[in-house]
C-alpha positions as CSV (number, residue, x, y, z in Angstrom):
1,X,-161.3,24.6,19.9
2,X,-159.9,28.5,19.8
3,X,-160.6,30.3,23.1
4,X,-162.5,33.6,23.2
5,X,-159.8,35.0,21.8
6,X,-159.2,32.7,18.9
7,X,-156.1,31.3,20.5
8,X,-155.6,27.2,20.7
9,X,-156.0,25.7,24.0
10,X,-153.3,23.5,24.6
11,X,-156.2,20.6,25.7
12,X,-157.8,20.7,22.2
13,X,-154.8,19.2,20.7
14,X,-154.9,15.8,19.9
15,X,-153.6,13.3,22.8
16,X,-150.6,11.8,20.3
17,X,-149.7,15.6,20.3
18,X,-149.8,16.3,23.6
19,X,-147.8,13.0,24.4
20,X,-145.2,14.0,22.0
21,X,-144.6,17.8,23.9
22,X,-144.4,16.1,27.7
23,X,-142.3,13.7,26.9
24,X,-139.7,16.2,26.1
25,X,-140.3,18.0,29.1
26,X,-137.5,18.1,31.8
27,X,-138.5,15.9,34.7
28,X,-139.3,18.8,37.1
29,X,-141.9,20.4,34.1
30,X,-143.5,17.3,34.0
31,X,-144.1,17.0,37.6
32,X,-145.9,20.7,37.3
33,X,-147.6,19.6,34.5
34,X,-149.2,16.3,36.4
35,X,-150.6,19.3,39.1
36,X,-152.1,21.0,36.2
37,X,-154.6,18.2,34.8
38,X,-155.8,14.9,36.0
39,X,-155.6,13.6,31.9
40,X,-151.8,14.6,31.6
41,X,-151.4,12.9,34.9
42,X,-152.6,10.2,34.0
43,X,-150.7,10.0,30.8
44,X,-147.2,11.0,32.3
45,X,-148.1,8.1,35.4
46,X,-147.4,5.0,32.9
47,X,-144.3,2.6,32.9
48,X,-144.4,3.3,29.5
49,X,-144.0,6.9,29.5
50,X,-141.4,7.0,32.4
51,X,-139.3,4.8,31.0
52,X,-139.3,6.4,27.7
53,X,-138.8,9.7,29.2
54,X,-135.8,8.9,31.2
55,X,-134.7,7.1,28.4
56,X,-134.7,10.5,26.1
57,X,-132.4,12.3,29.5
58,X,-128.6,13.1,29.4
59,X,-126.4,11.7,31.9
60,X,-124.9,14.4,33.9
61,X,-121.2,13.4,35.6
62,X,-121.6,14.1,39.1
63,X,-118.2,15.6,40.8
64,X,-117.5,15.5,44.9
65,X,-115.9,18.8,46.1
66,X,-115.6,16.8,49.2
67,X,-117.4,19.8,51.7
68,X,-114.9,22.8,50.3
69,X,-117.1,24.6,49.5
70,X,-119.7,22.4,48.0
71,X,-119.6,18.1,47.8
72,X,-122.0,16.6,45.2
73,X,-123.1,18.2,42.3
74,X,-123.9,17.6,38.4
75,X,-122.1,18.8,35.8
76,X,-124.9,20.3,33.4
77,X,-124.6,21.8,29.9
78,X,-121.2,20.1,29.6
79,X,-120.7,21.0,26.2
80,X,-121.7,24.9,26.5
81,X,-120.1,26.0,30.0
82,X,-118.0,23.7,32.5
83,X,-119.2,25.8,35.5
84,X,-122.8,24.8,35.0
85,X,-123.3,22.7,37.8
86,X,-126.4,21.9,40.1
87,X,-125.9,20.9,43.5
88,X,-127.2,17.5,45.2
89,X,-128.4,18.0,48.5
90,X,-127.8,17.4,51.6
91,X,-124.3,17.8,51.2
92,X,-124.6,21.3,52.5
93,X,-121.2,23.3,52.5
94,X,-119.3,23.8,55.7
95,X,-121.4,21.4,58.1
96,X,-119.3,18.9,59.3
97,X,-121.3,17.6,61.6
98,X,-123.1,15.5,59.1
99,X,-122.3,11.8,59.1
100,X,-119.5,11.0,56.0
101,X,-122.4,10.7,52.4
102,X,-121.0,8.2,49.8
103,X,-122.3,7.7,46.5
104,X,-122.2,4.3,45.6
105,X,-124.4,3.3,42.2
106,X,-126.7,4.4,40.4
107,X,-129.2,3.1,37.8
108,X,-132.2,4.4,35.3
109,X,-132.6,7.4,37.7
110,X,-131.8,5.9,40.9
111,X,-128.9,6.5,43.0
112,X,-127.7,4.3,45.9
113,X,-125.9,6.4,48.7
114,X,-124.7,4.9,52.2
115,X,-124.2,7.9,54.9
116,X,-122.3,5.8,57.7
117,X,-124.7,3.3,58.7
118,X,-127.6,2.7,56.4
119,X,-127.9,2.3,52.9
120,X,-130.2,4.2,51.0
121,X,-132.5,4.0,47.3
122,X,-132.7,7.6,46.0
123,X,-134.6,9.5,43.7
124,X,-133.3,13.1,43.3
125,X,-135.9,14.6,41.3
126,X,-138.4,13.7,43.3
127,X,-137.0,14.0,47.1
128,X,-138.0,10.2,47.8
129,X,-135.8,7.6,49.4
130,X,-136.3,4.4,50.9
131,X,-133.8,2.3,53.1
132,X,-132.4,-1.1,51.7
133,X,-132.9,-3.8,54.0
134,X,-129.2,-5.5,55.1
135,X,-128.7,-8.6,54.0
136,X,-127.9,-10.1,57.2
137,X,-129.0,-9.7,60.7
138,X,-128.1,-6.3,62.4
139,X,-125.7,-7.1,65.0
140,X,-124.1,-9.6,63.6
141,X,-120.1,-9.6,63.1
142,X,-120.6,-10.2,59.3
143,X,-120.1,-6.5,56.9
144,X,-121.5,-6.0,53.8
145,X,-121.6,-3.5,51.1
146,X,-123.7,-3.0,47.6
147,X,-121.6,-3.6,44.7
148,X,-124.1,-3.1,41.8
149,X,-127.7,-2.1,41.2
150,X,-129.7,-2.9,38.1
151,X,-132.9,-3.4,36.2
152,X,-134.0,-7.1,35.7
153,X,-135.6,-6.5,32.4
154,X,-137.5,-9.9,32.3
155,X,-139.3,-8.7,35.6
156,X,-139.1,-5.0,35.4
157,X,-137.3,-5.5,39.0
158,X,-134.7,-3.0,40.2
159,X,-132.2,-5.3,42.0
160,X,-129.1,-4.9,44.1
161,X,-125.8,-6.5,44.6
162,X,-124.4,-7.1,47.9
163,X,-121.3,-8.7,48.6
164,X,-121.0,-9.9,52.8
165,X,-118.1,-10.9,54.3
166,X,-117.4,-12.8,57.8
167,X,-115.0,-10.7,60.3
168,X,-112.6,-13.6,60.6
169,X,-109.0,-13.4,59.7
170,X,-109.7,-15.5,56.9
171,X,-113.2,-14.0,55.8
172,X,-115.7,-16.0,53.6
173,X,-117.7,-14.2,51.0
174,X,-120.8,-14.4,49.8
175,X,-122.9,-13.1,46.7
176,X,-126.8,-11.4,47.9
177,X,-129.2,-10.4,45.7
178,X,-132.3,-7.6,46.5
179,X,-135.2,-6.5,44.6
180,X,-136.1,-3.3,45.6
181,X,-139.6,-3.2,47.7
182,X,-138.7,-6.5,49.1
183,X,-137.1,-6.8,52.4
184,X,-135.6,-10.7,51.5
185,X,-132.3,-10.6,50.5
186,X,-131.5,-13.9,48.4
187,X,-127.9,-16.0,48.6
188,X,-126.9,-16.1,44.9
189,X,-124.3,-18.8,43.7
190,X,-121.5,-17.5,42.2
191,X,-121.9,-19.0,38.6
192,X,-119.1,-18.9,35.8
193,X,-118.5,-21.2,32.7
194,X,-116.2,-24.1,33.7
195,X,-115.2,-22.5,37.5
196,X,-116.0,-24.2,40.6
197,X,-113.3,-23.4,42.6
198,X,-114.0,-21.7,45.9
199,X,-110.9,-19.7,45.7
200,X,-111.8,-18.5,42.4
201,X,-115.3,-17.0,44.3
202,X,-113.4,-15.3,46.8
203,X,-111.2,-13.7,44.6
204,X,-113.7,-12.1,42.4
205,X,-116.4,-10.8,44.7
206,X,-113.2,-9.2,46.5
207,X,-112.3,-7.9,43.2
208,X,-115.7,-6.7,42.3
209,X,-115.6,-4.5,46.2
210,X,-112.3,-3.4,45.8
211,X,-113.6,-2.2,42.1
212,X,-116.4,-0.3,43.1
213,X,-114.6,1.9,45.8
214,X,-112.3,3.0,43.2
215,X,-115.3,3.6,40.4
216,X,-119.1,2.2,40.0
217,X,-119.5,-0.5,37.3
218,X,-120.5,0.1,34.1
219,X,-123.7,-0.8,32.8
220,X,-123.3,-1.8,28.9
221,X,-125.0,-4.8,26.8
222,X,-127.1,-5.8,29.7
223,X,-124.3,-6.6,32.2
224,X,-122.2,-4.7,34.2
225,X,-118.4,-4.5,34.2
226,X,-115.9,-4.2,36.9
227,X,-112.6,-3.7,36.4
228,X,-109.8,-4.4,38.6
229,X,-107.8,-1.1,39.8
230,X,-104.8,-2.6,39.6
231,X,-104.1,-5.6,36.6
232,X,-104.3,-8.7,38.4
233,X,-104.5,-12.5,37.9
234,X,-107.7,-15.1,38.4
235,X,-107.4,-18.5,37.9
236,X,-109.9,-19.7,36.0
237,X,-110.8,-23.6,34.6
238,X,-107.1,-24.1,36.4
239,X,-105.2,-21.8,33.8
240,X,-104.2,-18.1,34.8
241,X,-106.2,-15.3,32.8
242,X,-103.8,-12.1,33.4
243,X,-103.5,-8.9,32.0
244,X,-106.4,-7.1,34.5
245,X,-109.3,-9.0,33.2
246,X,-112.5,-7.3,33.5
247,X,-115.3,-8.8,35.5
248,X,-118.7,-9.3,33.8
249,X,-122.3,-9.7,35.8
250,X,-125.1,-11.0,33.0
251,X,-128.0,-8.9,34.6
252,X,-130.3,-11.5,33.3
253,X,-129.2,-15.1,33.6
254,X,-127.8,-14.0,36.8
255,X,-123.8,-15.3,36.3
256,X,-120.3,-14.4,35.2
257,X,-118.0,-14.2,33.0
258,X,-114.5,-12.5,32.6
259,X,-113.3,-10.6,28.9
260,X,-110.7,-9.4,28.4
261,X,-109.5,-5.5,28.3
262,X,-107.2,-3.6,26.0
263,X,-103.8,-5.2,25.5
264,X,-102.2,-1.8,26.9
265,X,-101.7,-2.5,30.9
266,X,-101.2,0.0,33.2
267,X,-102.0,2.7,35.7
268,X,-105.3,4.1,36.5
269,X,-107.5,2.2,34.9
270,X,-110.7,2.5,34.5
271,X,-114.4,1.3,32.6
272,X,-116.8,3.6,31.5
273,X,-120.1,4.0,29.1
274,X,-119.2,6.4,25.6
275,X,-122.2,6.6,24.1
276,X,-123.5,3.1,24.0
277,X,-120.0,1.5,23.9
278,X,-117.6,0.1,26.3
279,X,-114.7,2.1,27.0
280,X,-112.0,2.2,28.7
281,X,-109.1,4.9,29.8
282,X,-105.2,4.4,31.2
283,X,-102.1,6.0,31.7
284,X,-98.3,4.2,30.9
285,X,-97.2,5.2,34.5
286,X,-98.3,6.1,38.2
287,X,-97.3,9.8,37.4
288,X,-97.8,10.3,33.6
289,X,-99.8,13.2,31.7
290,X,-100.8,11.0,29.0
291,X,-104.2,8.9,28.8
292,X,-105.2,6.8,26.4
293,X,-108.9,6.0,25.2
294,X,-110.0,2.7,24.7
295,X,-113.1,1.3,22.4
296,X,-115.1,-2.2,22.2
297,X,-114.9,-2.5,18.7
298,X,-116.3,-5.9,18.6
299,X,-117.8,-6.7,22.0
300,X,-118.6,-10.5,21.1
301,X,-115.4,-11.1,19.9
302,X,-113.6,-9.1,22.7
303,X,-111.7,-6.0,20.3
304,X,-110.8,-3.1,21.4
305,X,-109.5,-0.1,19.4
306,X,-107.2,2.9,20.4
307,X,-109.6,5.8,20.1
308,X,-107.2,8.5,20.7
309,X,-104.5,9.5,23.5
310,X,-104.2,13.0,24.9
311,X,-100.8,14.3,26.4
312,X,-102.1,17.0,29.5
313,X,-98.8,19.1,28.9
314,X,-99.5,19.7,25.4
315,X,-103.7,21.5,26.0
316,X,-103.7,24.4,24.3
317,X,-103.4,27.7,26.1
318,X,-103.3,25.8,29.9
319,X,-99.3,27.7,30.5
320,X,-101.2,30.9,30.5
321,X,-104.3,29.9,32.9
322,X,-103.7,30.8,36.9
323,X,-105.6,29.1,39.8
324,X,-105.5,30.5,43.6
325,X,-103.6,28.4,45.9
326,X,-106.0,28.4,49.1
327,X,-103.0,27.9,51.2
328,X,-100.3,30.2,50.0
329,X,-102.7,33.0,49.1
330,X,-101.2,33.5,45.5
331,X,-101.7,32.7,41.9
332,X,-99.8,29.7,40.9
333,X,-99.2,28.7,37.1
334,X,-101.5,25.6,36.2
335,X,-98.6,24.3,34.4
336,X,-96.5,23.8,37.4
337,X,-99.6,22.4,39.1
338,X,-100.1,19.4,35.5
339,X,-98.1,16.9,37.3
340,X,-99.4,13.7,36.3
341,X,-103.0,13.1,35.3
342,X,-105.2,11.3,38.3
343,X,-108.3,10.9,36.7
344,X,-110.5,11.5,33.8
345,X,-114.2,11.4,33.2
346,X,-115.6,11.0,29.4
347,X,-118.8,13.5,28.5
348,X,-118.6,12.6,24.7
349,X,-117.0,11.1,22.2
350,X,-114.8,14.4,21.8
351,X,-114.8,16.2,25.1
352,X,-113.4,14.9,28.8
353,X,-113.0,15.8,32.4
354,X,-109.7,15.5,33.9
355,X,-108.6,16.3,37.3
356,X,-104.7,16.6,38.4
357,X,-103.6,17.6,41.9
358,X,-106.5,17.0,43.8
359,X,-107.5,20.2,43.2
360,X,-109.0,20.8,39.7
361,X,-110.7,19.8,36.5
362,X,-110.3,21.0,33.6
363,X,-112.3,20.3,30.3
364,X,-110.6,19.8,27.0
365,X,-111.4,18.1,23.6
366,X,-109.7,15.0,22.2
367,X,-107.6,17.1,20.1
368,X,-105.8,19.2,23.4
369,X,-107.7,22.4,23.0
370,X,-108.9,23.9,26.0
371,X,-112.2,24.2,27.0
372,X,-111.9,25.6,30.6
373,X,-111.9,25.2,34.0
374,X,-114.6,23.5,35.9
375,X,-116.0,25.6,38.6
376,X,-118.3,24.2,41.6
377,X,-118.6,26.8,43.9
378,X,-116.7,30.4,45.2
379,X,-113.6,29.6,47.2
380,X,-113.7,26.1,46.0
381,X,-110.2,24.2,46.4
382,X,-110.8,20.7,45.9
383,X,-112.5,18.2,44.0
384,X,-113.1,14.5,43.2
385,X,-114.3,12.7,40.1
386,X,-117.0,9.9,41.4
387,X,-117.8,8.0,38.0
388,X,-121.4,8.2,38.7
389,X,-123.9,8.9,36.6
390,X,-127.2,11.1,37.6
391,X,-130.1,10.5,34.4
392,X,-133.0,12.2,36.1
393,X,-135.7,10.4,36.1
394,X,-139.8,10.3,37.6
395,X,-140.1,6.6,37.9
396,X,-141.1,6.4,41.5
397,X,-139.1,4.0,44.2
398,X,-140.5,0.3,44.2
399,X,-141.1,0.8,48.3
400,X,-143.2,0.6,51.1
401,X,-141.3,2.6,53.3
402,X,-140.7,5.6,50.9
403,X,-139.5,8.6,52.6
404,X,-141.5,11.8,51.4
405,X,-140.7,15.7,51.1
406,X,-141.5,16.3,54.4
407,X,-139.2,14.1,56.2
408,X,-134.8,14.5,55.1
409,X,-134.5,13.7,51.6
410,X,-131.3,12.2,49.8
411,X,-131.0,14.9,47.4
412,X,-132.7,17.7,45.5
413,X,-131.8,19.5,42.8
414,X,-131.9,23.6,43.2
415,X,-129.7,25.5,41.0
416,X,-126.4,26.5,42.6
């Protein structure tokens, strides 16, 4: 009914109404919005609506400035300005005292980070974290790291990957699996059509950790996808499968499987998610300002199409751009600086990051034109393309031992 001044009050609205404006609230206006009202608290506090909400979020790249001046922040409103970023605390500038923060997954909202000796389950929106149990004993001589992180749909169970590994000169490896909330790590079998060799285990859950140092693996079909830095060969059912086959992890059934990449081989190579389709990006040579852009056509069937290649030389207006050479104290053109191309990170189907000489990004469409300079921070003079992912989400942590706001969160996210 109208107020006292014949104005609607937003509570008279029908509840399918009312549904349909939170759930296309950002995640921080929804969290102001459950302090409002106990009804709209209740209706943004379902599965239902939390997974539908984060569902409806971009995925903002995330880019390390590595401490100068700034480490981890998101890219935001990548298609209107590149220097919209938001920062991801605590990576506060200049304090080196902090133990060394890696990102290492991330998945529906949540982002796995390891700062030196723990690893920890984050939620940035919401300042919560909660440690993840090792998989072995602490003080044992056996290492271990987390290799992947997803969402068991048939249990609704957010589960990790850890691969372990003996300190011996000849170390064994084993496969671990976590659900989040528990603190009992399970031995998993490494299973894969027609392979029972030993050898052939060791081989790819060393792949799969060498993999995610270099980049995170890619979620897509209900699996997720590692793919070996450098094109190498794994035996499998006795006969070799070359040309840097990429490593598949059915999320569901548990097992793998190996299909195969683009026929191109060569440097640089990585996986990635374009809008719902598998994709992947290389270069002809170590040093080379070319990349080309890889599609799944047919993922069944294992076809992939040449999307598009992109020569860095050849962007549109970059001989006339400058940049300030911390060191030398001068403008330098950022011709002389396009070297070779050392990594790229895809924001759409027509517009990418790319980073060259360890010291910037630029962002330009598919066709060469120049979109600008990405910017994270006053003084800034280096920066790192992570691969990750950030879709901000409100599902809470599946934990006992949840950290709050008033103990050291993993990460917030205040405008820069």
């Amino acid at each position: 009914m109208p107020d006292r001044r014949g104005a609607t009050v937003l509570e008279d609205l029908p509840g399918e109404i009312i549904d349909m404006i939170l759930i296309r609230l950002p995640p921080k206006d929804v969290g102001r919005c459950r302090a409002v009202s106990t009804s709209w608290r209740g209706a943004t506090s379902t599965s239902e609506f939390m997974l539908e909400h984060r569902r409806r979020q971009p995925l903002l790249p995330i880019i390390d400035g590595q401490g100068r001046p700034a480490s981890f922040v998101v890219l935001r409103d990548a298609g209107a300005r590149a220097s919209s970023t938001q920062p991801l605390w605590p990576f506060v500038p200049g304090d080196k005292n902090r133990p060394k923060k890696a990102l290492r997954t991330s998945c529906d909202g949540f982002i796995i980070r390891y700062d030196g000796s723990q690893f920890y389950i984050c939620n940035p929106v919401t300042c919560k974290q909660a440690p993840l149990p090792w998989p072995h004993q602490v003080g044992q001589d056996i290492h271990s790291t987390v290799t992947g992180f997803y969402r068991h749909h048939p249990t609704g169970e957010y589960r990790v990957l850890w691969v372990s590994w003996t300190a011996d000169r000849l170390p064994k490896l084993s496969l671990y699996v976590l659900a989040v909330g528990s603190n009992k790590p399970r031995n998993v079998t490494v299973k894969m059509p027609a392979v029972s060799s030993p050898s052939v285990e060791h081989t790819l859950l060393a792949e799969m950790c060498t993999s995610t140092h270099s980049q995170p693996p890619v979620h897509h079909n209900g699996s997720l996808h590692w793919c070996p830095y450098f094109a190498k060969d794994i035996m499998v059912g006795g006969a070799t499968e070359g040309g840097g086959d990429i490593i598949v992890f059915d999320t569901e059934a548990e097992s793998f499987r190996l299909i195969r990449g683009p026929a191109q081989t060569g440097w640089n190579r990585k996986l990635f998610n374009m809008k719902g389709t598998l994709a992947f990006w290389g270069s002809s040579a170590l040093r080379s300002s070319d990349i080309d852009v890889w599609v799944m056509q047919d993922y069944e069937a294992g076809i992939w199409d040449l999307k598009y290649r992109i020569d860095l030389i050849k962007v549109e207006a970059s001989r006339q751009l400058y940049f300030t050479s911390s060191k030398k104290k001068k403008n330098t053109r950022l011709d002389s600086a396009m070297r070779s191309i050392l990594d790229i990170a895809v924001l759409s189907e027509r517009e990418v990051l790319v980073m060259f000489n360890n010291k910037l990004v630029l962002r330009c469409d598919i066709d060469g034109k120049f979109l600008g300079m990405v910017k994270i921070g006053n003084g800034q003079y280096c920066m790192k393309l992570t691969h990750h992912l950030l879709q901000e989400s409100i599902i809470q942590i599946p934990s006992h031992e949840v950290q709050g706001e008033d103990e050291e969160p993993a990460f917030s996210t205040g405008r820069a």
